[in-house]
C-alpha positions in Angstrom: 11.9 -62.4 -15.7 14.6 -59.8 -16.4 12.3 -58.2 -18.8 9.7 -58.0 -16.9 11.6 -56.5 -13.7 13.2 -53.5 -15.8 9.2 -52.6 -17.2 8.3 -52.3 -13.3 11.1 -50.6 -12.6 10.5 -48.3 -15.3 7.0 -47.6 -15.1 7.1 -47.2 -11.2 10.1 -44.6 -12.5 7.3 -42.8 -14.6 4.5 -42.7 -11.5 6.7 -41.4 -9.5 7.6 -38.8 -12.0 4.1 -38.0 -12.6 3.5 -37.7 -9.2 6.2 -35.2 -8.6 5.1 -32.9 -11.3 1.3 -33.2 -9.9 2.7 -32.2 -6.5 4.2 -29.5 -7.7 1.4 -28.0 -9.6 -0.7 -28.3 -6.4 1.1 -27.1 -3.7 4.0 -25.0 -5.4 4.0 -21.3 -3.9 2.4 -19.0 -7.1 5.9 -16.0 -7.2 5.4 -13.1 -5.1 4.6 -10.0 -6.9 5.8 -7.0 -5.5 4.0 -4.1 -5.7 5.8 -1.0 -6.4 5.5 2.1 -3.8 4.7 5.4 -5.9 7.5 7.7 -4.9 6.7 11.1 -4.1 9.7 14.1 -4.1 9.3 16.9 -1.7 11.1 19.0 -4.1 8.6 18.3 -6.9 5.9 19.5 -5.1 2.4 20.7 -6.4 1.0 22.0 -2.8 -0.8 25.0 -2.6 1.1 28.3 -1.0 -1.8 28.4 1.9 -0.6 24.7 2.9 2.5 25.5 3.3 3.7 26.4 7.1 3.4 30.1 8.4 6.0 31.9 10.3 5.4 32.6 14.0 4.6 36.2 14.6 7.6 36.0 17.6 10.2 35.0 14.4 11.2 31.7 16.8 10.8 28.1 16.2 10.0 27.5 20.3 7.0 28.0 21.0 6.9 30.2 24.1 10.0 31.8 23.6 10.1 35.3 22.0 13.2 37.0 20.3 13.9 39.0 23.6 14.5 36.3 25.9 16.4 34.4 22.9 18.9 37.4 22.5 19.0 37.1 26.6 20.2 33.9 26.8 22.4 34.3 24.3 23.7 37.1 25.8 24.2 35.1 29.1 
């Protein structure tokens, strides 16, 4: 009877490990691959001159404001 308890015991050991290793190959989660961004350097840049930003004909940043009333409230 001993003999024939252990062979249970150690096939219902070998299922069970079978079953694991199926369950895993089923439902694991496949790795995530990351994709990897293409990094772009605004110092390395190819643009053409006539994309580049023009100066304002009033020399300021503000819109609105020319370089008269800028010196004024400087001045002030």
């Amino acid at each position: 009877m001993d003999v024939q308890r252990v062979l249970l015991i150690a096939a219902l050991g070998i299922i069970s490990y079978m079953l694991v290793l199926q369950w895993n190959q089923d439902y694991s989660q496949p790795p995530a691959t990351v994709a990897q961004a293409e990094t772009v350097s605004a110092y390395d840049s190819t643009a053409p001159v006539s994309e580049l930003p023009q100066e304002t004909a009033s020399g300021s940043d503000v819109p609105g404001v020319t370089p008269a009333t800028a010196a004024a409230k400087r001045a002030s």
